[in-house]
C-alpha positions as CSV (number, residue, x, y, z in Angstrom):
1,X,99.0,92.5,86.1
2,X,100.8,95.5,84.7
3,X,99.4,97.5,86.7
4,X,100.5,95.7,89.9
5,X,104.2,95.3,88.0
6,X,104.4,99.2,88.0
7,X,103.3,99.3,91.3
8,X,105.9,97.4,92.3
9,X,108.5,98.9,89.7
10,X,107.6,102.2,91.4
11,X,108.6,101.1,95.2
12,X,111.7,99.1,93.8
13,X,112.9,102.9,92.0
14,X,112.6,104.0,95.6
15,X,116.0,102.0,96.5
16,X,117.7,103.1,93.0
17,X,117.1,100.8,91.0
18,X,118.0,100.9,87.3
19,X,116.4,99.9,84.5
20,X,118.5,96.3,84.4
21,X,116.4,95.6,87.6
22,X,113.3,96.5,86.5
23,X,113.5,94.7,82.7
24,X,115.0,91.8,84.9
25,X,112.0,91.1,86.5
26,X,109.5,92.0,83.8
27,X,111.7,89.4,82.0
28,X,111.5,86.8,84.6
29,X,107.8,87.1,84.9
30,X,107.0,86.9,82.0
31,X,108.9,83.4,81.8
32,X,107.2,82.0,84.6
33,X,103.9,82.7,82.9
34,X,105.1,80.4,80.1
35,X,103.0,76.7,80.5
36,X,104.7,74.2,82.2
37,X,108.2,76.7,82.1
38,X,109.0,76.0,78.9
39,X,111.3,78.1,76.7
40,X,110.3,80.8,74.9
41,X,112.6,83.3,72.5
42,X,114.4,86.6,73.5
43,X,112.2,88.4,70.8
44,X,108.9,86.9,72.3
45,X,109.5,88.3,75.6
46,X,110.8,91.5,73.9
47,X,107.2,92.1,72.2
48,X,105.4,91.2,74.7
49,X,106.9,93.6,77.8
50,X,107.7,96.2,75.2
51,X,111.2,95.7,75.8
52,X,114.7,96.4,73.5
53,X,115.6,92.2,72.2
54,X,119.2,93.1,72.3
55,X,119.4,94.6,75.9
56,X,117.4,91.8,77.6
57,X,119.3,89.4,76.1
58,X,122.7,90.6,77.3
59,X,120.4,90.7,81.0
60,X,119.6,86.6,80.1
61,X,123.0,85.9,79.5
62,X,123.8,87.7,83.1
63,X,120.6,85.8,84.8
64,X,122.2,82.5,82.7
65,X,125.3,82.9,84.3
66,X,123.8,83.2,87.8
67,X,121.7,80.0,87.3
68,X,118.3,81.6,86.9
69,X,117.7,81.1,83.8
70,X,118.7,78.2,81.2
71,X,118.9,78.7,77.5
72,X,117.7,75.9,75.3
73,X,118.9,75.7,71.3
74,X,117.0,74.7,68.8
75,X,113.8,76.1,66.9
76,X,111.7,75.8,70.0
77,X,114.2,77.0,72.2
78,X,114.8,80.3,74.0
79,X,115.1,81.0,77.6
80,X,113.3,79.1,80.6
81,X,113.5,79.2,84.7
82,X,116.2,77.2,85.9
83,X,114.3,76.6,89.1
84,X,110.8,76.7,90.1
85,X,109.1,80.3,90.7
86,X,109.3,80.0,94.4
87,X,113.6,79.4,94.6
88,X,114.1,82.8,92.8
89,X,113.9,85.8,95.0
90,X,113.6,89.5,93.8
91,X,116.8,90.0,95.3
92,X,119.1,87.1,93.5
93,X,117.5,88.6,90.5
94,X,119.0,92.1,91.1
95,X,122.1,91.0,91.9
96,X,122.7,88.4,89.0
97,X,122.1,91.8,87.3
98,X,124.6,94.0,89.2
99,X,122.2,95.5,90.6
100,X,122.7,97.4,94.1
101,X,120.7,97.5,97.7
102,X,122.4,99.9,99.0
103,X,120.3,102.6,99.7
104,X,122.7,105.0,100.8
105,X,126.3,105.7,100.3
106,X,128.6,103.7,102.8
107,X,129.6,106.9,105.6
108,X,131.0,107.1,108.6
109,X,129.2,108.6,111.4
110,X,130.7,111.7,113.2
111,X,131.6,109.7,116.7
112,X,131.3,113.1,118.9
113,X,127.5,113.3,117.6
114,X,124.7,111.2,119.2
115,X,122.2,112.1,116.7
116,X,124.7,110.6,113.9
117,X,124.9,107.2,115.4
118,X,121.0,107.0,116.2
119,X,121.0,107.9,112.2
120,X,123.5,105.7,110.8
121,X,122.5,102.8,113.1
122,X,118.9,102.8,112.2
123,X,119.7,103.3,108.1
124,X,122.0,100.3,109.0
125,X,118.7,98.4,110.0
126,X,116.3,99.4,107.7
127,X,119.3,98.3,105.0
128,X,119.4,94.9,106.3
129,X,115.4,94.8,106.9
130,X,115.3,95.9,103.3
131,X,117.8,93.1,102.2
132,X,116.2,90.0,103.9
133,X,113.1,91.2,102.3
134,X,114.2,91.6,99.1
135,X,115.2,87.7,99.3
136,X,112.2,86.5,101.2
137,X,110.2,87.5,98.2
138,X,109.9,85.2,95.1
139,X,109.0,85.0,92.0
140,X,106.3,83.1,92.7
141,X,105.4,85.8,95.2
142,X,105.0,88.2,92.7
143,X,103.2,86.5,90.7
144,X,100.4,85.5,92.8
145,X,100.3,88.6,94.4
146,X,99.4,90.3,90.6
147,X,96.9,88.1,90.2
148,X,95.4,88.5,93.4
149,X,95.1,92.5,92.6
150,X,93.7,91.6,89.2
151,X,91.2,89.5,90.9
152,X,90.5,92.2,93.6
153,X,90.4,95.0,90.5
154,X,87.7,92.4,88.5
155,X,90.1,92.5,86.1
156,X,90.1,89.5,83.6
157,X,92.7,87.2,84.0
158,X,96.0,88.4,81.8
159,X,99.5,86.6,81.1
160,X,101.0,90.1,79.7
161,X,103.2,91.5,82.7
Protein backbone atom coordinates (compact mmCIF):
# COMPACT_ATOMS: atom_id res chain seq x y z
CA UNK A 1 0.00 0.00 0.00
CA UNK A 2 2.94 2.40 0.24
CA UNK A 3 3.82 1.94 -2.73
CA UNK A 4 0.41 2.75 -4.34
CA UNK A 5 0.31 5.94 -1.64
CA UNK A 6 3.50 7.29 -3.41
CA UNK A 7 2.06 6.72 -6.54
CA UNK A 8 -0.50 8.65 -5.82
CA UNK A 9 1.53 11.34 -3.65
CA UNK A 10 3.61 11.65 -6.89
CA UNK A 11 0.48 12.71 -9.31
CA UNK A 12 -1.05 14.91 -6.40
CA UNK A 13 2.78 16.94 -6.44
CA UNK A 14 1.89 17.37 -10.05
CA UNK A 15 -0.91 20.09 -9.06
CA UNK A 16 1.49 21.68 -6.18
CA UNK A 17 0.73 20.15 -3.57
CA UNK A 18 2.57 20.64 -0.27
CA UNK A 19 3.49 18.54 2.28
CA UNK A 20 0.14 19.43 4.47
CA UNK A 21 -1.66 17.59 1.57
CA UNK A 22 0.28 14.75 1.37
CA UNK A 23 0.71 14.04 5.47
CA UNK A 24 -3.18 14.81 5.35
CA UNK A 25 -3.93 11.87 3.61
CA UNK A 26 -1.32 9.49 4.77
CA UNK A 27 -2.96 10.66 8.17
CA UNK A 28 -6.41 9.92 7.04
CA UNK A 29 -5.57 6.56 5.72
CA UNK A 30 -4.10 5.46 8.10
CA UNK A 31 -7.29 6.14 10.37
CA UNK A 32 -9.53 4.42 8.24
CA UNK A 33 -7.40 1.33 8.54
CA UNK A 34 -8.10 1.41 12.35
CA UNK A 35 -10.92 -1.63 13.14
CA UNK A 36 -14.24 -0.57 13.39
CA UNK A 37 -12.86 3.47 13.11
CA UNK A 38 -11.86 3.70 16.38
CA UNK A 39 -9.46 6.29 17.82
CA UNK A 40 -6.08 5.96 17.78
CA UNK A 41 -3.21 8.61 19.26
CA UNK A 42 -1.36 11.41 17.23
CA UNK A 43 1.99 9.51 18.16
CA UNK A 44 0.59 6.15 16.76
CA UNK A 45 -0.03 7.51 13.48
CA UNK A 46 3.16 9.49 13.74
CA UNK A 47 5.28 6.09 14.05
CA UNK A 48 3.62 4.37 11.84
CA UNK A 49 3.73 6.83 8.49
CA UNK A 50 7.03 8.12 9.65
CA UNK A 51 5.64 11.40 10.25
CA UNK A 52 6.67 14.65 12.73
CA UNK A 53 3.76 14.05 16.04
CA UNK A 54 3.65 17.78 16.40
CA UNK A 55 3.01 18.76 12.72
CA UNK A 56 0.23 16.28 12.14
CA UNK A 57 -1.39 17.17 14.93
CA UNK A 58 -1.75 20.85 14.24
CA UNK A 59 -3.13 19.11 10.47
CA UNK A 60 -5.89 17.06 12.97
CA UNK A 61 -6.79 19.98 14.71
CA UNK A 62 -7.38 21.69 10.96
CA UNK A 63 -9.16 18.25 9.69
CA UNK A 64 -11.11 18.54 13.37
CA UNK A 65 -12.28 21.86 12.63
CA UNK A 66 -13.55 20.88 9.19
CA UNK A 67 -15.49 17.90 10.58
CA UNK A 68 -13.30 15.10 9.27
CA UNK A 69 -11.96 13.96 12.00
CA UNK A 70 -13.21 13.84 15.76
CA UNK A 71 -10.90 13.72 18.77
CA UNK A 72 -11.87 11.51 21.70
CA UNK A 73 -10.18 12.11 25.36
CA UNK A 74 -9.34 9.76 27.56
CA UNK A 75 -6.58 6.92 27.66
CA UNK A 76 -7.94 5.17 24.64
CA UNK A 77 -8.61 8.19 22.84
CA UNK A 78 -7.00 9.94 19.92
CA UNK A 79 -8.24 10.84 16.65
CA UNK A 80 -11.06 8.85 14.51
CA UNK A 81 -13.19 9.58 11.10
CA UNK A 82 -16.05 11.69 11.66
CA UNK A 83 -17.78 10.09 8.74
CA UNK A 84 -17.52 6.83 6.96
CA UNK A 85 -14.52 6.38 4.37
CA UNK A 86 -16.71 6.93 1.42
CA UNK A 87 -18.23 10.83 2.63
CA UNK A 88 -14.52 12.13 2.72
CA UNK A 89 -13.16 13.11 -0.59
CA UNK A 90 -9.42 13.77 -1.41
CA UNK A 91 -10.43 17.13 -2.14
CA UNK A 92 -12.36 18.27 1.35
CA UNK A 93 -9.20 16.87 2.73
CA UNK A 94 -6.95 19.35 1.01
CA UNK A 95 -8.91 22.05 1.62
CA UNK A 96 -9.65 21.51 5.34
CA UNK A 97 -5.83 21.75 5.13
CA UNK A 98 -5.47 25.00 3.08
CA UNK A 99 -4.46 23.36 0.53
CA UNK A 100 -4.83 24.81 -3.13
CA UNK A 101 -6.24 23.37 -6.74
CA UNK A 102 -5.24 25.85 -8.57
CA UNK A 103 -2.97 24.70 -10.92
CA UNK A 104 -2.03 27.85 -12.39
CA UNK A 105 -1.98 31.43 -11.42
CA UNK A 106 -5.34 33.21 -12.00
CA UNK A 107 -4.32 35.46 -15.62
CA UNK A 108 -6.04 37.25 -17.88
CA UNK A 109 -5.91 36.31 -21.48
CA UNK A 110 -4.63 38.84 -24.06
CA UNK A 111 -8.21 39.43 -25.87
CA UNK A 112 -6.54 40.46 -29.34
CA UNK A 113 -4.86 36.80 -29.29
CA UNK A 114 -6.96 33.70 -30.37
CA UNK A 115 -4.38 31.31 -29.31
CA UNK A 116 -4.61 32.93 -25.62
CA UNK A 117 -8.24 32.25 -25.24
CA UNK A 118 -8.13 28.54 -26.80
CA UNK A 119 -5.23 28.41 -23.89
CA UNK A 120 -6.80 29.93 -20.99
CA UNK A 121 -10.30 28.36 -21.83
CA UNK A 122 -9.00 24.83 -21.98
CA UNK A 123 -6.68 25.31 -18.49
CA UNK A 124 -10.11 26.69 -17.31
CA UNK A 125 -11.54 23.13 -18.03
CA UNK A 126 -8.99 20.84 -17.25
CA UNK A 127 -9.05 23.10 -13.63
CA UNK A 128 -12.66 22.32 -13.14
CA UNK A 129 -12.21 18.57 -14.52
CA UNK A 130 -9.42 18.36 -12.06
CA UNK A 131 -11.69 19.78 -9.16
CA UNK A 132 -14.76 17.56 -9.60
CA UNK A 133 -12.31 14.75 -9.61
CA UNK A 134 -10.56 15.56 -6.79
CA UNK A 135 -14.11 15.39 -4.85
CA UNK A 136 -15.46 12.39 -6.62
CA UNK A 137 -12.69 10.43 -5.11
CA UNK A 138 -12.92 9.12 -1.48
CA UNK A 139 -11.27 7.90 1.04
CA UNK A 140 -12.69 4.82 0.64
CA UNK A 141 -11.53 5.04 -2.93
CA UNK A 142 -8.20 5.16 -2.08
CA UNK A 143 -8.16 2.63 0.00
CA UNK A 144 -9.57 -0.05 -1.98
CA UNK A 145 -7.80 1.01 -4.89
CA UNK A 146 -4.17 0.18 -2.70
CA UNK A 147 -5.29 -2.82 -1.91
CA UNK A 148 -6.30 -3.78 -5.17
CA UNK A 149 -2.55 -3.01 -6.48
CA UNK A 150 -1.26 -4.99 -3.56
CA UNK A 151 -3.37 -7.76 -4.64
CA UNK A 152 -2.37 -7.29 -8.29
CA UNK A 153 1.54 -6.89 -7.02
CA UNK A 154 0.99 -10.45 -4.75
CA UNK A 155 1.85 -8.47 -2.18
CA UNK A 156 0.61 -9.59 1.28
CA UNK A 157 -2.01 -7.86 2.71
CA UNK A 158 -0.53 -4.60 4.82
CA UNK A 159 -2.33 -1.90 7.11
CA UNK A 160 1.03 0.47 7.07
CA UNK A 161 0.14 3.26 4.34
Amino acid sequence: MEKYLYLWLAYLSWMKLTTRGHYSVKALLDLSLQPGYGPTSVKAIARRQDLPAPYLEKLLIEMRRAGIVQSIRGAQGGYQLAREPVQISLGQILEAVGETIEPLPRQTPDAAQAEDWVTFTLWRRLHQKLKEALYSISLADLYYDARSWQAAQGEETSFVV
